[in-house]
C-alpha angles and dihedrals in degrees: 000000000000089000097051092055100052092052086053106055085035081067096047094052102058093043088063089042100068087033108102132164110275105268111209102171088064131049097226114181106215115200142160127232111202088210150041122241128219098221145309109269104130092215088068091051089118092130132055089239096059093033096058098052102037079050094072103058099029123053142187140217088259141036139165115267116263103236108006114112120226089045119254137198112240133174127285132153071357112092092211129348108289135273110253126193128242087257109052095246108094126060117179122191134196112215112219108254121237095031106134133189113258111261122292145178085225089075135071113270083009083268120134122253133226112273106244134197089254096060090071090044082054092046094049098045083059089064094053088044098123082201097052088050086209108211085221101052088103087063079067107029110133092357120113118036118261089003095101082035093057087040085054093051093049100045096090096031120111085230151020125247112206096168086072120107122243115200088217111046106048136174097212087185147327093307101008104094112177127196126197112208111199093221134359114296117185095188097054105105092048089067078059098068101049126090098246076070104056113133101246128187121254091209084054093046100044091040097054093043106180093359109064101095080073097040104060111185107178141140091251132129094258130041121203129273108183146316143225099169083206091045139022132348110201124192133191133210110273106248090199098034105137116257097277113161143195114280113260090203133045138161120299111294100027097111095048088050097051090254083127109042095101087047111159096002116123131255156289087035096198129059109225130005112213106202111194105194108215127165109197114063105227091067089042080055095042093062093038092057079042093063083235084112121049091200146005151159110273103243121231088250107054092035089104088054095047107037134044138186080012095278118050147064118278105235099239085059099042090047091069094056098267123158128214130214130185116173119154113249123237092227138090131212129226144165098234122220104224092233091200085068105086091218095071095023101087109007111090087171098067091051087051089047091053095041093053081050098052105092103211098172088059084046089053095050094040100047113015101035083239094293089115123080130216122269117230095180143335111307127064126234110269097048122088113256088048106123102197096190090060122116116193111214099212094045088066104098111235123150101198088048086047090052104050090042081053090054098045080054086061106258110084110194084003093288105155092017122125123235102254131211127240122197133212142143118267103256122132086246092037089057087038094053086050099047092053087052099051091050084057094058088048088063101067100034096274118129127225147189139187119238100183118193145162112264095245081055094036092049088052095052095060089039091055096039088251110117110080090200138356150170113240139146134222119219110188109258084208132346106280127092099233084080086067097037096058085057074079100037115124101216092048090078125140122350090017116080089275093086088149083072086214113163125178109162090215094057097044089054090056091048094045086045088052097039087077095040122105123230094288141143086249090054094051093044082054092044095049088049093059096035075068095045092051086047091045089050098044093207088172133022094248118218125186142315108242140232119210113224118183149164131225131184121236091246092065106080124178099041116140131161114274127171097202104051112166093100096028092088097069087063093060125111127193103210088214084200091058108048095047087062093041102045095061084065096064 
């Protein structure tokens, strides 16, 4: 009783805790985070939830255009897409000229200074750092040219040198930056619009010390508040923040849809962005009903309530002004085999034996209200290397099969074999997911146990080798399946974005032979036969491709589906008349 209780008021707590007076002389943009971070260093940005916070203060020379669909790649710190040489090798950028730093104690006056070329030679050369063990490094392995061979000479010395040239990674002059890439790499400028790749200040880095992931100090729209990683993240409107401004074209429809309405005006177009981090989704749903939260992911309980006929708005909902979204995310989800632990290493059998066991049509109906399809294999639908008439054999669920493959791996009905670990976050869902696994493996004789954590603990785990098995999902980082692929590179692994630690040497020869490919009908032939070998090795027990569901109150104008959010939030927009007539409705 006492523990109910507790659970109970500890609800309730943080329900009126993200519940404030309504605030009209401002346009405040309200969200919820489902996890903590651990800081703001962009070379750590390995997960959505880091990335997206550390993307609205830090910024890149790319990023994906707002509304155009197929992405596409514009301008950002660049001041044009970049200059490429006949052979593939040399990109030179222009940075944008009067972009500053947001102010600082770390400068002089406190005052900002000018972004220069060789702030993003200092920031790439972070993510090289052997000592800083960036979580993004495998985005530039093997890349530009000198710049593995000046991580390598710096792995057993006491200390870094930055001030050392590197042939392939130049700051021509003050705005001309020049990278050298050692072979032709068609996905390069991708790895320049993600947030392991923001151009940071040395004096901000050196003057903080240990203490910079919670001191962020970009070019970006919104500068930091303040910051209770168990609480609340605020941001303010950049006062210094360059003249950007709101697309004035978008993809067909857009007009008609609003997308356009804020067409030319400068941004960030709200004043302040309010981020409540809570983990468990009734209270997420709780301040959304409450108006507290201007979006959010419809959570598996209240889908009924929110959706009907499988597509559309319920009418009480509808009726106070809500708005609904369904897109079809580019991810897939999966439980990982950790492939340094000899039990998983070399028996395909007992994978296969796991993944037969795995039910994903129960896991369909449980978690995702039947919107999510089965994964076959690695890469989503939507995305070039998908082979959509594919059937994987060992994603059929089917418990006898499961059993004597179980057996033909050596431990028929799990004797002999050891009770494994499985490891989530702490979320009601999250224990729920891995519940239902567990209760899978029994089936069939295998033992499991839950290892909940927080994501910041759940996240170390996989980058040190540490985590047996875990749940975790894939969103794509940009549209190419190479960003999928290297999930199974060899040389990816932890703390690289290959936590699973798989290596297979045919497969990493197709992915290094593609890697240097351009979009053609040869590299998606080469990317369709992979997608079957990482179905045939079952490397992971894959789960679903997603579909993002999600609410949005009327006030909240501007918000269209992106997969790659660290820099979306800076083109919404609160309608504050709006939303004192709306939220009396609530």
């Amino acid at each position: 009783m006492l523990k109910r209780l507790t659970i109970i008021l500890s609800l309730l707590l943080v329900v009126l805790g993200c519940t404030r007076e309504q605030n009209y002389n401002e346009k405040v943009l309200n969200l919820i985070s489902p996890q903590k971070i651990k800081g703001f260093d962009p070379i750590y940005a390995a997960d959505m939830y880091a990335s997206n916070e550390i993307g609205k203060v830090y910024e890149g020379l790319l990023e994906f255009h707002y509304l155009k669909r197929p992405y596409v790649l514009t301008p950002n710190l660049a001041e044009s897409m970049p200059e490429v040489s006949k052979d593939g090798l040399t990109y030179t950028f222009k940075i944008k000229k009067g972009v500053v730093f947001q102010d600082s104690k770390v400068f002089p006056n406190g005052k900002g200074r000018e972004l220069k070329a060789s702030d993003f030679v200092y920031s790439i050369q972070r993510m090289a750092d052997p000592k800083l063990q960036s979580t993004g490094w495998w985005l530039l392995d093997g890349k530009i040219a000198g710049l593995n061979e000046w991580r390598d000479k710096y792995a057993s010395a006491e200390k870094v040198n930055y001030d050392e040239e590197i042939s392939g990674l130049k700051a021509l002059d003050t705005h001309t930056l020049q990278f050298k890439l050692v072979k032709p790499v068609p996905q390069f400028l991708y790895a320049l619009a993600m947030t392991f790749t923001s151009a940071v200040a040395r004096e901000v880095v050196e003057g903080y010390g240990q203490e910079f992931q919670n001191y962020p100090v970009g070019t970006g729209p919104f500068k930091l508040g303040y910051f209770d990683n168990s609480n609340r993240i605020v941001y303010e409107k950049n006062p210094t923040f360059r003249d950007k401004f709101y697309p004035t074209e978008g993809a067909p429809g857009d007009e008609e849809r609003g997308f356009l309405a804020d067409a030319g005006k400068k941004l960030p177009l709200v004043d302040k962005v309010i981020v409540n981090i809570i983990v468990e989704s009734q209270p997420q749903w709780l301040n959304f009903q409450k108006g507290s939260a201007d979006i959010l992911g419809v959570p598996k309980d209240n889908f009924d309530q929110t959706v009907v006929n499988g597509k559309d708005l319920h009418p009480s909902m509808a009726s106070k002004g809500i708005k609904l979204e369904m897109v079809n995310s580019l991810d897939t989800t999966y439980i990982a085999f950790n492939h340094e632990d000899p039990l998983f290493k070399n028996n395909i059998k007992l994978r296969q034996a796991m993944s037969l066991a795995y039910d994903r049509d129960e896991a369909n109906k449980l978690f995702y209200n039947n919107t999510a399809k089965t994964a076959h294999s690695i890469i989503p639908p939507g995305i070039s290397g998908h082979k959509a008439d594919y059937k994987n054999p060992y994603v059929a669920f089917n418990v006898e099969q499961a059993k004597k493959v179980l057996a033909e791996a050596g431990y028929p009905d799990g004797k002999g074999l050891p009770e494994l670990s499985y490891e989530t976050v702490g979320s009601t869902v999250a224990r729920q997911m891995g519940e239902f696994f567990v209760k899978k493996m029994a089936d069939i004789g295998v033992k499991v146990k839950i290892s909940t954590n927080t994501w910041p603990e759940l996240v170390k785990k996989t980058n040190t080798k540490a985590a047996q098995l875990f749940g975790m999902a894939w969103g794509a980082d940009y549209p190419d399946a190479e960003n999928f692929f290297g999930l199974l590179y060899g040389p990816n692994e932890a703390p690289g974005s290959n936590s699973s630690n798989y290596k297979n040497a045919e497969m990493d020869k197709l992915f290094k032979q593609s890697t240097i490919m351009q979009d053609s009908p040869e590299r998606t032939a080469l990317y369709e036969q992979m997608y079957v070998m990482a179905a045939d090795q079952v490397p992971w027990i894959y789960g679903m491709h997603r579909t993002a569901v999600t609410v949005l109150h009327g006030w909240l104008k501007n918000y269209k589906y992106i997969e790659f959010t660290q820099t979306q939030i800076q083109y919404l927009n609160v309608d504050l008349e709006s939303k004192k007539v709306l939220v009396n409705k609530l």
